[in-house]
C-alpha positions as CSV (number, residue, x, y, z in Angstrom):
1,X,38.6,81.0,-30.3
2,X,35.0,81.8,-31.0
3,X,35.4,82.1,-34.5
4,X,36.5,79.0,-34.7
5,X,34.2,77.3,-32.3
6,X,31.5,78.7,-34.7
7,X,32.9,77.5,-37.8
8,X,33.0,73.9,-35.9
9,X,29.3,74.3,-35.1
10,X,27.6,75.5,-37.9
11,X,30.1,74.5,-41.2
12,X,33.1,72.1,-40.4
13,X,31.4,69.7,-38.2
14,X,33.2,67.5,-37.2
15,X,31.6,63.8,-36.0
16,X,31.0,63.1,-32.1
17,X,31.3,59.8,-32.4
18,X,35.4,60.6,-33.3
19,X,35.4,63.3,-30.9
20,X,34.3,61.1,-28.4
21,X,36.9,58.3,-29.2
22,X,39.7,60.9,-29.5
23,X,39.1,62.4,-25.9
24,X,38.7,58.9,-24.6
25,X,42.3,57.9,-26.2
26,X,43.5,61.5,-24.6
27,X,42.2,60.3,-21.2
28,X,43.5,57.0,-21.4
29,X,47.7,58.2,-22.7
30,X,46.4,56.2,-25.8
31,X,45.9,59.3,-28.3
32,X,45.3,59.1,-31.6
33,X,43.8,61.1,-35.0
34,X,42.1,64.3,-34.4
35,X,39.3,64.4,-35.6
36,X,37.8,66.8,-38.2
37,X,41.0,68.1,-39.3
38,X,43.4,70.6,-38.4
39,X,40.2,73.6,-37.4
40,X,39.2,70.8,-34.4
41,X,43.2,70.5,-33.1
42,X,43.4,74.3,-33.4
43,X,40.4,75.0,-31.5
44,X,40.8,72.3,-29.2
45,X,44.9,73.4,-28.4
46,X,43.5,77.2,-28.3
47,X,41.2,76.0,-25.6
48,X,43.6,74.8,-23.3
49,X,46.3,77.5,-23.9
50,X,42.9,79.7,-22.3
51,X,42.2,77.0,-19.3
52,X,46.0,77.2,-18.7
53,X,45.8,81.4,-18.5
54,X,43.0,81.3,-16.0
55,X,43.9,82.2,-12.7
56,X,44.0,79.1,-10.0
57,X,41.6,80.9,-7.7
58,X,38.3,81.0,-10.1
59,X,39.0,77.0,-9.1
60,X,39.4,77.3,-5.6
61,X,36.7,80.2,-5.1
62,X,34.4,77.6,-4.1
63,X,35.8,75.5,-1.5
64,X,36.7,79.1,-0.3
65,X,33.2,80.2,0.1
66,X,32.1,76.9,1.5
67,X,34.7,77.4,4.4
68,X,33.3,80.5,5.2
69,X,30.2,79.6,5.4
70,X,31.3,76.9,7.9
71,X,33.5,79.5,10.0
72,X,30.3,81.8,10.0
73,X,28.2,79.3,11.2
74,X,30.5,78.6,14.7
């Protein structure tokens, strides 16, 4: 995945402008072309095949830690 976020940054870049309208259309169930080819839609799928492998509580580690401190404090 780095690889390929490298390529995106420094040869195949891809225009923000499309990037922008394409999450926008993701966000709004009204998808449509990905933009800068197939290396932004691998890069981009690869990325959320990671965020789905993380573990849930690196997410809730913070409302954890805020609790505590709020026990601690009584």
């Amino acid at each position: 995945m780095g690889i390929k976020g490298l390529l995106i940054r420094t040869f195949i870049r891809p225009d923000i402008v499309e990037i922008k309208h394409f999450m926008i259309g993701l966000f709004s169930f009204a998808p449509s072309v990905s933009p800068g080819g197939g290396m932004f839609a691998a890069h981009f799928a690869m990325a959320f095949i990671f965020l789905a492998c993380l573990p849930t509580h690196i997410f809730a580690s913070p409302f954890s830690v805020f609790d505590a401190r709020e026990r601690s404090m009584d």
